[in-house]
N, C-alpha and C positions, 0 to 999 in steps of 0.2 A: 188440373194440368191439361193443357190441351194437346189432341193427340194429331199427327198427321200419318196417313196409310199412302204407303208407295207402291202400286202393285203393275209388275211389268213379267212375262214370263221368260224376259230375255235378263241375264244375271247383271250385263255390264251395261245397262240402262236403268237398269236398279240400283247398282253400284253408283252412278254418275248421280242421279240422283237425292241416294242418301250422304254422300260427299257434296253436293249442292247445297242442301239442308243443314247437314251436320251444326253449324254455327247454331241454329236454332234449337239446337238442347242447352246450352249455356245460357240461354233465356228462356227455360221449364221448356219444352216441346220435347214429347215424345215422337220420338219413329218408330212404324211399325212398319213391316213389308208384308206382302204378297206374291206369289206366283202364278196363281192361275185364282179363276173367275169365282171358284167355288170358295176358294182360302179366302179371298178377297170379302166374298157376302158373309163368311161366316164373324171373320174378324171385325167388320163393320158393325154387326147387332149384336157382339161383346162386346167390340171398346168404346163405338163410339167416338170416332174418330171425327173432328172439325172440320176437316178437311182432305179428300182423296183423291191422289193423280194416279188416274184408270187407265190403263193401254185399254186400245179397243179389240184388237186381235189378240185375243189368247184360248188356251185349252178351258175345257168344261163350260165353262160361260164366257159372252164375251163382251166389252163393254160397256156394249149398248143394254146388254141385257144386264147386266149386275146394275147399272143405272136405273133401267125401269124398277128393278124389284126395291132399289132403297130408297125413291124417291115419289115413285106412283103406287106399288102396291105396298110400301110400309110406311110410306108420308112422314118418310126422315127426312124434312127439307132444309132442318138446319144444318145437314152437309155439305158443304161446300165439294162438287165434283167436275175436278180439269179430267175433260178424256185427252189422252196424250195418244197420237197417232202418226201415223205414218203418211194415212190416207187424208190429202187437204180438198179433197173434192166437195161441192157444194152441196151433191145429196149426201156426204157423212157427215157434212156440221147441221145439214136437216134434220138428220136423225137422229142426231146428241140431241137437238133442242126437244124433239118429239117427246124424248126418254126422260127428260129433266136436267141434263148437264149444264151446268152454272157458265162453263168457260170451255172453249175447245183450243187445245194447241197442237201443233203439227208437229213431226217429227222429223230433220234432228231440231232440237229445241235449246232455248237461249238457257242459261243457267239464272244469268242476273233473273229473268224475265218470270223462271220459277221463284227464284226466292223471294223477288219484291212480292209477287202473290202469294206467297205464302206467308211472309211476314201482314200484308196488308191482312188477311185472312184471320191469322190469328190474334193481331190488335184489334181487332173489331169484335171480336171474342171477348176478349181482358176488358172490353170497356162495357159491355153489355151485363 
């Protein structure tokens, strides 16, 4: 079953989020959330998530960094990671690409725009 991880440390962008999604359990997709940067690494090398949309400002860890560790130092690259931000400045989508981030999107963000990615995400999953 494939899983998708939501991790934002703001409740009603987390909220918006997993009601974006939601449709995507009635087709096996699990959600999973997060809150901050530590819950975020922890839950990632338990579930194993397909797919995770990262805020980059949060407590404990932030973004950029929960991206380096799952992508450069634990070469989980078959995760698929949108960092969701606030900040649309050229040197923050630098520094997603530096870290390994798959996709950057800005914050406030399209819904469709999440779930065609996420849809796209997880059928390319199902067919592999």
């Amino acid at each position: 079953m494939p899983k998708i991880l939501i991790v934002d440390d703001e409740p009603y962008i987390r909220q918006l989020l997993e009601l974006t999604l939601e449709e995507l359990e009635d087709e096996g997709v699990e959600l999973l959330s997060a809150t901050n940067g530590d819950e975020a690494l922890e839950t990632i090398l338990k579930e194993n998530p397909c797919l995770v949309f990262l805020d980059v400002m949060m407590p404990k860890k932030n973004g950029f960094e929960v991206c380096n560790v799952v992508k450069n130092e634990r070469g989980m690259t078959g995760i698929y990671i949108v960092l969701l931000t606030a900040k649309g400045q050229e040197f923050d989508k630098e520094k997603g690409r530096e870290v390994g981030a798959d996709m950057y999107m800005t914050k406030p963000f399209n819904p469709d725009e999440v779930l065609a990615k996420a849809r796209e995400i997880t059928a390319r999953l199902n067919l592999s």
